[in-house]
N, C-alpha and C positions, 0 to 999 in steps of 0.2 A: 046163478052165474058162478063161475069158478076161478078163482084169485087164481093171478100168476104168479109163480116161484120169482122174489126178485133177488135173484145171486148171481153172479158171472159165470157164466158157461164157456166153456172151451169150443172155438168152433171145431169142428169135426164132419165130417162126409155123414155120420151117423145122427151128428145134431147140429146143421147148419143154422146161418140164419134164416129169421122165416121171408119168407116171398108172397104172401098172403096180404101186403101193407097194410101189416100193422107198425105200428113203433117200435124201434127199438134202440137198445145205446150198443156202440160197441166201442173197445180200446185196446191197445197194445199192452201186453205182460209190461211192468217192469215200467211202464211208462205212464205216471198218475194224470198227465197233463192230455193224455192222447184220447179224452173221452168227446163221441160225437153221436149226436140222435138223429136218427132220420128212418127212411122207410125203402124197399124194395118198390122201385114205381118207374117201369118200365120206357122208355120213350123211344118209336118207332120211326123210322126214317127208310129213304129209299136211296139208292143209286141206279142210273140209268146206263147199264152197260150196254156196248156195240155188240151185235154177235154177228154180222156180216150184212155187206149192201146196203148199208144207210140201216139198217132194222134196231130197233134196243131190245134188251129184256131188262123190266123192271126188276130190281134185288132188295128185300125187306132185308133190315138189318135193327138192330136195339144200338142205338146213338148211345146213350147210358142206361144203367140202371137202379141209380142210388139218388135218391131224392135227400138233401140234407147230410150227404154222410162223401168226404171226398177221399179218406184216407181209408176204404174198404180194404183195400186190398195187402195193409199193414197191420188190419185188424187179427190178433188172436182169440178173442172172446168177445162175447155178446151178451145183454141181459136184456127181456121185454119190460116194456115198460107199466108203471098202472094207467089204468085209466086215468081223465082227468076226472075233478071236484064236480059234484054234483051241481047240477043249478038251484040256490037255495036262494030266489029275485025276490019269493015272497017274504024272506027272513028278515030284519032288518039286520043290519051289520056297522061297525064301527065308520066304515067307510062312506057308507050311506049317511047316518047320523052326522061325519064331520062335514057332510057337503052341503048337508040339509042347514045344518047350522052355521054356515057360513050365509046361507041366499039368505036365511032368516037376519039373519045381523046385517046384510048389507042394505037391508028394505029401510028407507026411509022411514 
């Protein structure tokens, strides 16, 4: 598997963001608070236009295209994101143990 570079990238025509949805973050230069994650995810929609005598022709159009991310079009850079965390259910974990130990102490 190949780890992805995680640095800010400049959007550009040469290195846009991807459309493939996956994840990714984007934010405005200069602006630390403008950070938002989402993904390219299309959503398709029709209008029914007249084209004479009662007749329509249906018209495909993309309603949006940004799943999770509202300020695209303010963004100047992008970074992909990692994966998430492995599923590790056989491990035990801190979290597990504090819950385990709670139902243990509440037993009569």
């Amino acid at each position: 598997m190949s780890e992805k570079i995680m640095q800010w990238r400049k959007i550009t025509e040469s290195d846009p963001v991807p459309r493939d949805g996956s994840p990714f973050a984007i934010c405005r230069e200069g602006e630390p608070d403008s950070i938002e994650c989402g993904r390219y995810d299309p959503y398709k929609s029709f209008n029914y236009d007249e084209v004479e005598g009662g007749l329509y022709k249906k018209t495909e159009y993309i309603a949006y295209e940004w799943s999770g991310i509202d300020n695209m079009h303010r963004a100047t850079h992008w970074m992909p994101l990692p994966p998430p965390p492995e599923d590790k259910s056989d491990e035990p974990s801190e979290g597990k143990a504090a819950i385990e130990g709670v139902h243990e102490a509440s037993k009569p």
